[in-house]
C-alpha positions as CSV (number, residue, x, y, z in Angstrom):
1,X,142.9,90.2,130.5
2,X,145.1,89.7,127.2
3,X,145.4,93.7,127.5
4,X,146.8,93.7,130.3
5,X,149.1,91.2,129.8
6,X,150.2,91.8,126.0
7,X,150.6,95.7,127.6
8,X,153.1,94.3,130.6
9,X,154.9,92.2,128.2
10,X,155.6,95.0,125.8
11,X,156.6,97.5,128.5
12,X,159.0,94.7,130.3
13,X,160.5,92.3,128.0
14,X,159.8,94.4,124.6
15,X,157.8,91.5,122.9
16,X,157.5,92.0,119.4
17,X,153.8,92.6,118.1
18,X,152.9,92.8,121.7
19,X,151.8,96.4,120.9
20,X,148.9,95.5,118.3
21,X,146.7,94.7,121.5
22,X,147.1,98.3,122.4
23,X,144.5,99.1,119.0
24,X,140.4,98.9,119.2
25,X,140.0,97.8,115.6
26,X,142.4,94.8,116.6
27,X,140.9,94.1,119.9
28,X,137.6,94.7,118.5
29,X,138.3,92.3,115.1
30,X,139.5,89.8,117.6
31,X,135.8,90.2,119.8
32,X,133.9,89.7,117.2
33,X,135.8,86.3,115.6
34,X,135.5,84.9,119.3
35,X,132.5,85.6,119.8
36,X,131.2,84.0,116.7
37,X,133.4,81.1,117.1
38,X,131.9,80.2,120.7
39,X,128.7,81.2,120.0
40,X,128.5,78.7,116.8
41,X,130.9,76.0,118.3
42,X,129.7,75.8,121.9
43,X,126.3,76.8,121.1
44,X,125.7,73.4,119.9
45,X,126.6,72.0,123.2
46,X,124.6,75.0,125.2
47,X,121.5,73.2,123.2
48,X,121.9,69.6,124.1
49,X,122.0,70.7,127.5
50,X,119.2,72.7,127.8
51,X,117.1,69.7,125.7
52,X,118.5,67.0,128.6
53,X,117.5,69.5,131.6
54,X,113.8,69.8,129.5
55,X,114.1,73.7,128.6
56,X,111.3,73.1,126.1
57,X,109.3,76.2,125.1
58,X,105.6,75.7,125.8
59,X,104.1,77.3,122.7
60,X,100.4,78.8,123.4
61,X,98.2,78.1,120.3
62,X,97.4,81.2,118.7
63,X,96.2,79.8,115.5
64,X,99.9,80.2,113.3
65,X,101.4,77.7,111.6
66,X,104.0,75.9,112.5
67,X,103.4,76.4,116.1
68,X,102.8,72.8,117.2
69,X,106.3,72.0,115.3
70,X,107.9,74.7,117.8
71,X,106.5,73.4,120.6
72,X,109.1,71.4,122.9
73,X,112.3,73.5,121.1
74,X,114.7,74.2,123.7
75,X,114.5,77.9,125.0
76,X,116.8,80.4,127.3
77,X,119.2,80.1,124.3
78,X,119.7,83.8,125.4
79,X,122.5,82.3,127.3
80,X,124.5,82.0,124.2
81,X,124.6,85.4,123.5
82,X,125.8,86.0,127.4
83,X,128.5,83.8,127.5
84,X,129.9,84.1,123.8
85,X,129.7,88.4,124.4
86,X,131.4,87.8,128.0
87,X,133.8,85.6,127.4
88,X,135.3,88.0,124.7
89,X,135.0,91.3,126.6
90,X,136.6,89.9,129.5
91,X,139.4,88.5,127.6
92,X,140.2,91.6,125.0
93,X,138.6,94.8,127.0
94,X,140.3,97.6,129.1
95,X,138.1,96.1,132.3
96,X,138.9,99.6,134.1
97,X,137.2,101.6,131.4
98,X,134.0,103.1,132.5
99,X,131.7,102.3,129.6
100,X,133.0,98.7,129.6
101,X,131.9,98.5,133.3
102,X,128.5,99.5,132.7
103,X,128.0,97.3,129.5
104,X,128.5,94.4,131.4
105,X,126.9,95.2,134.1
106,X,123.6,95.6,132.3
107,X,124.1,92.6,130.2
108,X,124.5,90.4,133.5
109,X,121.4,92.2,135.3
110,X,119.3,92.0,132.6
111,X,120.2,88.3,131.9
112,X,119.4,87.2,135.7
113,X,116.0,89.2,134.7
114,X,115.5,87.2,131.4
115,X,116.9,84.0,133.1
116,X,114.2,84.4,135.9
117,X,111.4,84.8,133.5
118,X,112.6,81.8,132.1
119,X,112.7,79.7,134.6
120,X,109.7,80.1,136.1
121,X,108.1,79.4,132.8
122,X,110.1,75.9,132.5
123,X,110.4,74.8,136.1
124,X,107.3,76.2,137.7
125,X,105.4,75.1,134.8
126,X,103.7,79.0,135.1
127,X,103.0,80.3,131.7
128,X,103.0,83.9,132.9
129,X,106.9,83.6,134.1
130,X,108.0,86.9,136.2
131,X,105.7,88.8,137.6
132,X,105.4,91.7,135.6
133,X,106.0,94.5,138.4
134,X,109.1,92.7,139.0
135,X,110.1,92.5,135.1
136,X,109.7,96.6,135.5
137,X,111.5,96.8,139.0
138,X,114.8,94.8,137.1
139,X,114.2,97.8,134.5
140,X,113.7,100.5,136.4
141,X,116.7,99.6,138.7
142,X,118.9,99.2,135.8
143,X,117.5,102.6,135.2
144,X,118.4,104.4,137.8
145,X,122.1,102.6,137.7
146,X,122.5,103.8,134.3
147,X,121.6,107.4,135.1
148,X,123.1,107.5,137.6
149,X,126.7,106.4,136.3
150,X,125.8,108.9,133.1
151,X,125.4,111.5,135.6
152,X,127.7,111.0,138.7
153,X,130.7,109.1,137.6
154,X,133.8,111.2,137.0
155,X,135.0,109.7,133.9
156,X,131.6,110.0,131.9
157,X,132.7,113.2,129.6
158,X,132.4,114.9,126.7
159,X,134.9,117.6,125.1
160,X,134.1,120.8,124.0
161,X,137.3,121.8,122.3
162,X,138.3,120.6,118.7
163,X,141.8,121.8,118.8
164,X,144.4,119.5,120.3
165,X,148.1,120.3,119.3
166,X,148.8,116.5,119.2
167,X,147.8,115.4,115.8
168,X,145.6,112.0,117.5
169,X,146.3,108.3,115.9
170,X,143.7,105.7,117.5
171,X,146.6,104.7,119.9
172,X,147.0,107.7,121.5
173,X,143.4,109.1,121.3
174,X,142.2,106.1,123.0
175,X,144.9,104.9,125.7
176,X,146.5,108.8,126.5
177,X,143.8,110.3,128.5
178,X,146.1,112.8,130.1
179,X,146.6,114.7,126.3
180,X,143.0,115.6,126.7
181,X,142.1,118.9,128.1
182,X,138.8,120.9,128.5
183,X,136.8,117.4,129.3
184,X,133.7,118.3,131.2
185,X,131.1,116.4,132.6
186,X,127.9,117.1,131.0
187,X,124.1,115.7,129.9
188,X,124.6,116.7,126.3
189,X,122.4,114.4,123.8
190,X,122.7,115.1,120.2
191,X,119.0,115.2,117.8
192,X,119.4,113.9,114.9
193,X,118.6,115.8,111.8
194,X,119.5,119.1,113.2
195,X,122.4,121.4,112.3
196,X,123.3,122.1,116.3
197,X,122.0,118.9,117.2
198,X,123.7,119.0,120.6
199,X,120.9,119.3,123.4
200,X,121.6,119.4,127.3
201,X,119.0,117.7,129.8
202,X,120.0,120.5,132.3
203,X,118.2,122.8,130.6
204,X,114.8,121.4,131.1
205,X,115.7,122.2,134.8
206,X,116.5,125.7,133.9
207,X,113.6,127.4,136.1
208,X,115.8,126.2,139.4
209,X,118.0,128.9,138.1
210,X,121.4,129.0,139.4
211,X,121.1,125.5,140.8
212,X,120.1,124.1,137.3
213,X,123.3,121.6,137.2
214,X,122.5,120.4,140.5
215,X,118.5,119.0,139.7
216,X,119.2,117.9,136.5
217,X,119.3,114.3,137.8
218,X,115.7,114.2,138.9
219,X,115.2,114.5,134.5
220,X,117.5,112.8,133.5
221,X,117.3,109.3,135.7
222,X,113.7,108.9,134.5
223,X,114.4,109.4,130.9
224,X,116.8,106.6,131.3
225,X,114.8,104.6,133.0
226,X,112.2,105.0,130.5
227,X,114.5,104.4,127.4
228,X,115.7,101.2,129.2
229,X,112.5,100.0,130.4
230,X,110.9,100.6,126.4
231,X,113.8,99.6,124.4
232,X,114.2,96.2,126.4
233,X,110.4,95.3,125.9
234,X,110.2,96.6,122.5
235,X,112.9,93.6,121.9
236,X,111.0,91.1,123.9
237,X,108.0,91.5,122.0
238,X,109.9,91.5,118.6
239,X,111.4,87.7,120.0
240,X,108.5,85.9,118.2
241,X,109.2,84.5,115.1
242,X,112.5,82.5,114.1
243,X,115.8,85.0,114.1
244,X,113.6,88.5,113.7
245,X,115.3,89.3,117.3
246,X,118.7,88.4,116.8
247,X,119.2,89.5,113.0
248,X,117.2,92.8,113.8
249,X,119.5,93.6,116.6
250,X,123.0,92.7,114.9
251,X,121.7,95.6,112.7
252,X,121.1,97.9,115.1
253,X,124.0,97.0,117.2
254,X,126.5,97.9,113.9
255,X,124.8,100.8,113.4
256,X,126.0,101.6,116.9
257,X,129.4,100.3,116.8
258,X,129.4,102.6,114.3
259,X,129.0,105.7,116.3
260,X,130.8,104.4,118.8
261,X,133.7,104.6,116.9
262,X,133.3,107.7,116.0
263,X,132.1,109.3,119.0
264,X,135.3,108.2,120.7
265,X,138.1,108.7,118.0
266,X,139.3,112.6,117.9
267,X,140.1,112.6,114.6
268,X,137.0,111.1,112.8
269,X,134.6,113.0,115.3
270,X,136.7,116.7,114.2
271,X,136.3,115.9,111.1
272,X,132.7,115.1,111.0
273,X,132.1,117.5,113.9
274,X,130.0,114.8,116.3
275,X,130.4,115.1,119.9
276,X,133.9,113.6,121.2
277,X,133.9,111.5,123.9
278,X,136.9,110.0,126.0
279,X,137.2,106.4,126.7
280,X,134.3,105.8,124.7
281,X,135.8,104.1,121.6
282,X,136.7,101.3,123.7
283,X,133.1,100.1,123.9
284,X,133.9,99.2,120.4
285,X,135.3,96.2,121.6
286,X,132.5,95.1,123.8
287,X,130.3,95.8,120.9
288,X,132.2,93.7,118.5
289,X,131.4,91.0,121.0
290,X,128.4,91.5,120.9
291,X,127.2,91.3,117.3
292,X,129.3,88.1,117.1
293,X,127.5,86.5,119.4
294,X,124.1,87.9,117.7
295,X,125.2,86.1,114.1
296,X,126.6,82.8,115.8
297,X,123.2,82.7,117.6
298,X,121.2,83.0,114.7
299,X,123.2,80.2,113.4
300,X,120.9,78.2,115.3
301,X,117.8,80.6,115.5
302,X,117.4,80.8,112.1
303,X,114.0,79.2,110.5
304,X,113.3,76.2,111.5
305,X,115.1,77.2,115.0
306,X,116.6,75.1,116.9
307,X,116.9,77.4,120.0
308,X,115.0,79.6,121.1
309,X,116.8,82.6,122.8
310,X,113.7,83.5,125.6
311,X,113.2,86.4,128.2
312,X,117.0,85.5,128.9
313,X,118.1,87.2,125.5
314,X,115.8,89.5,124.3
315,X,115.3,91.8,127.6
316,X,119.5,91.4,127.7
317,X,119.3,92.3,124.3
318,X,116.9,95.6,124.8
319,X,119.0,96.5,128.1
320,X,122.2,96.1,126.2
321,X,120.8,98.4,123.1
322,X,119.6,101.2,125.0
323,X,122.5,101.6,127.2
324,X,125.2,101.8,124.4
325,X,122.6,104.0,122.8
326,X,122.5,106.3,126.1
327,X,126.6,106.2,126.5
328,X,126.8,107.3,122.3
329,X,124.5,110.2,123.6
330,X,122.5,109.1,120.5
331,X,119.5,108.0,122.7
332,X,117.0,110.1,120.9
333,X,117.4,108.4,117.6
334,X,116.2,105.4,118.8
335,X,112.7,105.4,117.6
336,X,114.5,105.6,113.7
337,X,117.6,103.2,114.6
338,X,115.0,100.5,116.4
339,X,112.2,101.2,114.5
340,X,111.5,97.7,113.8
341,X,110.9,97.7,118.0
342,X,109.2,100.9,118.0
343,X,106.7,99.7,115.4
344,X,105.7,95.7,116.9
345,X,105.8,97.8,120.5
346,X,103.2,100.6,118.5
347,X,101.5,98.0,117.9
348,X,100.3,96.2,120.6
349,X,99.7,99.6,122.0
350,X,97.3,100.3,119.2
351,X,96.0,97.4,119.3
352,X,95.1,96.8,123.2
353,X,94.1,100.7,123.3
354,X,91.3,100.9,120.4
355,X,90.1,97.1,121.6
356,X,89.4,98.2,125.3
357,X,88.3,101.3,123.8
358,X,85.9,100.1,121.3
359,X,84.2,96.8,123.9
360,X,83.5,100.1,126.0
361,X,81.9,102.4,123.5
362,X,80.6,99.5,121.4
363,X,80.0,96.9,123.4
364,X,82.4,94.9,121.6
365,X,86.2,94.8,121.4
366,X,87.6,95.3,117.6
367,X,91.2,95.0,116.7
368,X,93.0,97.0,114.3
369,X,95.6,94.0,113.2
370,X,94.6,90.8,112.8
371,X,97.1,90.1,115.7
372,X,100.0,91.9,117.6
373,X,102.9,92.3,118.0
374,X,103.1,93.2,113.8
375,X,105.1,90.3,112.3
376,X,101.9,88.2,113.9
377,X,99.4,90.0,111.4
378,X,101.8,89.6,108.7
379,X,101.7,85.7,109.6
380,X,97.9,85.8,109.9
381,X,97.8,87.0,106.5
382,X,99.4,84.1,104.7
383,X,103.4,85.2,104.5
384,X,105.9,82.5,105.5
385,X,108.0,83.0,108.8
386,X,111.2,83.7,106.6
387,X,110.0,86.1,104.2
388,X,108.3,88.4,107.2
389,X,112.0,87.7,109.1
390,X,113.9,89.1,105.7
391,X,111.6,91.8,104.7
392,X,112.3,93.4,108.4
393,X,115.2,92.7,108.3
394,X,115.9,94.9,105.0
395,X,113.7,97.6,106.5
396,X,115.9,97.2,109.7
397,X,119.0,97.8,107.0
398,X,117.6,101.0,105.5
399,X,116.4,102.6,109.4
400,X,120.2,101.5,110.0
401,X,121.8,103.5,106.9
402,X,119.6,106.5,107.5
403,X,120.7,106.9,110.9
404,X,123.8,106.4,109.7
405,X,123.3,109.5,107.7
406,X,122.9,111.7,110.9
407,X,126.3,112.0,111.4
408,X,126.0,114.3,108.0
409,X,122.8,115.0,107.2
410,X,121.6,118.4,109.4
């Protein structure tokens, strides 16, 4: 909204510094002071709500310590991290770009899926929450959204050509969309680690022959879909021990911002010779947000929490994730940029698999941790809550830096 307004009073009445709003790092500097000043100033008041309407967690005992402490903290503090990303976008964003559209479309879909969860948990006194068919349904649906704006919607594009006779400063290469030329729609994905790291889903489909562009769809959806649908519960599960979640994520989610950036700048992605993307750099903005609300949350998340963010944030958080990571066309780095999701999700897989495996060979069911998801062996084994929370958080770091190191390293 203060785009669009600082843009018409620039245009009409000439307003001096009017024109500063027309700049992503601004915009996106701005996002991310918002955000963090709602999230920590009204995030206070988002709590003693949720503790007068009784949004206590109801903590199963498994045996940790400090669970009976934690029982009766307020939960769906995921809300926080809705409102104070928003609030923000809304506010700072171009709300007719593309990328923007679909950001916060996933964060609201996946909230109302988190926010369910939640309250059947609270209100319905059901321990279970959601269903879990209907968790996947929100996910798939999401899914097939995604895809389906990646693939059909005219303004999803990449550019092939390097040379542009306009020499491009961030004003123009973000806000002069008619100086582009040769922009094409395509399902190029870059791998990571490779010198010509750009890959097309298309030609997967390549046995239709001739009608290869056509079918490419019926791959592509379903690899979105899956990314969404893994991604968002390889958060959930990570949502169990004070601010691993939320700091994990603001890691990840710089690390994005990063090739965001990039991605959508002409000049930075010539240079480094990354796949250019129009429109794109303004998801830096939403971004921004985005990790400000993430660090203003785990101003209260943060051992001992006093919030607890729930279904609401962490499958919002997941959704959000995977779908910047899709739109970045950086979705196959995710199992190195989330690792940290990749391994507590590995290891509840491992876990459940070689139990059911073994009660069936053996007789009896034997576990491989001493509990999943991982941070819950790590507890089981004596560390404190904070020092697991750090030392993933530091891996998290390194994971971030190395896939940082993409953008060169081929």
């Amino acid at each position: 909204m203060l785009y669009y307004l600082f843009e018409y009073l620039e245009k009409e009445f000439q307003l001096t510094g009017a024109s500063v709003f027309q700049f992503i790092t601004f915009r996106a500097a701005l996002a991310i002071i918002l955000s963090l000043l709602f999230s920590t100033i009204f995030g206070k008041k988002i709590i003693r709500l949720l503790q007068k309407k009784q949004v206590g967690e109801s903590v199963r005992d498994l045996g940790l310590d400090g669970q009976v402490e934690k029982a009766g903290t307020p939960t769906m503090g995921g809300l926080i991290i809705i409102f104070s990303t928003l609030i923000p976008v809304l506010l700072l964003a171009k709300l007719d770009n593309i990328y923007v559209i679909l950001l916060i479309v996933t964060t609201v879909w996946m909230g109302l899926v988190g926010f369910a969860d939640d309250y059947i948990k609270v209100f319905k006194k059901d321990k279970a929450g959601l269903s879990g068919k209907f968790k996947v349904l929100g996910q798939v649906g999401l899914g097939v959204f995604v895809g389906s704006i990646m693939y059909f919607h005219p303004h999803v594009t990449i550019r092939q050509e390097k040379t542009n006779p306009v020499y491009e400063t961030e004003r123009i290469t973000q806000n002069s969309e008619a100086e582009f030329r040769a922009e094409e729609q395509s399902l190029k994905t870059t791998i990571p680690f490779v010198k010509d790291n750009e890959f097309d889903y298309a030609q997967i489909t390549s046995w239709f022959g001739d009608a290869t562009g056509k079918y490419a769809w019926l791959i592509f959806i379903p690899i979105v879909i899956f990314i969404v649908t893994a991604v968002s519960n390889g958060a959930n599960l990570t949502d169990g021990i004070d601010g691993l979640a939320a700091g994990s994520s603001a890691i990840i989610v710089f690390a994005l911002a990063i090739f965001a950036f990039i991605s959508g700048n002409f000049v930075f992605s010539d240079y480094l010779n990354v796949m250019f993307i129009p429109r794109l750099g303004e998801l830096v903005v939403f971004i921004a947000a985005f990790v400000g609300a993430l660090i203003g949350f785990l101003w209260y998340n943060t051992y001992p929490a006093q919030v607890f963010m729930g279904d609401t944030g962490s499958l919002t958080i997941g959704g959000v994730i995977a779908v910047i990571a899709i739109a970045v066309r950086k979705e196959l780095l995710i199992p190195l940029l989330c690792g940290i999701f990749f391994a507590e999700s590995l290891s509840v897989i491992l876990q459940v698999t070689w139990f059911k495996y073994t009660k069936k060979k053996l007789g009896e069911g034997r576990r491989i941790f001493k509990m999943a998801p991982l941070h819950h062996h790590y507890q089981k084994g004596g560390y404190h809550e904070s020092k697991i929370v750090t030392r993933f958080w530091i891996v998290g770091i390194l994971l971030a830096i190395l896939s940082i190191v993409t953008l060169k390293l081929r």
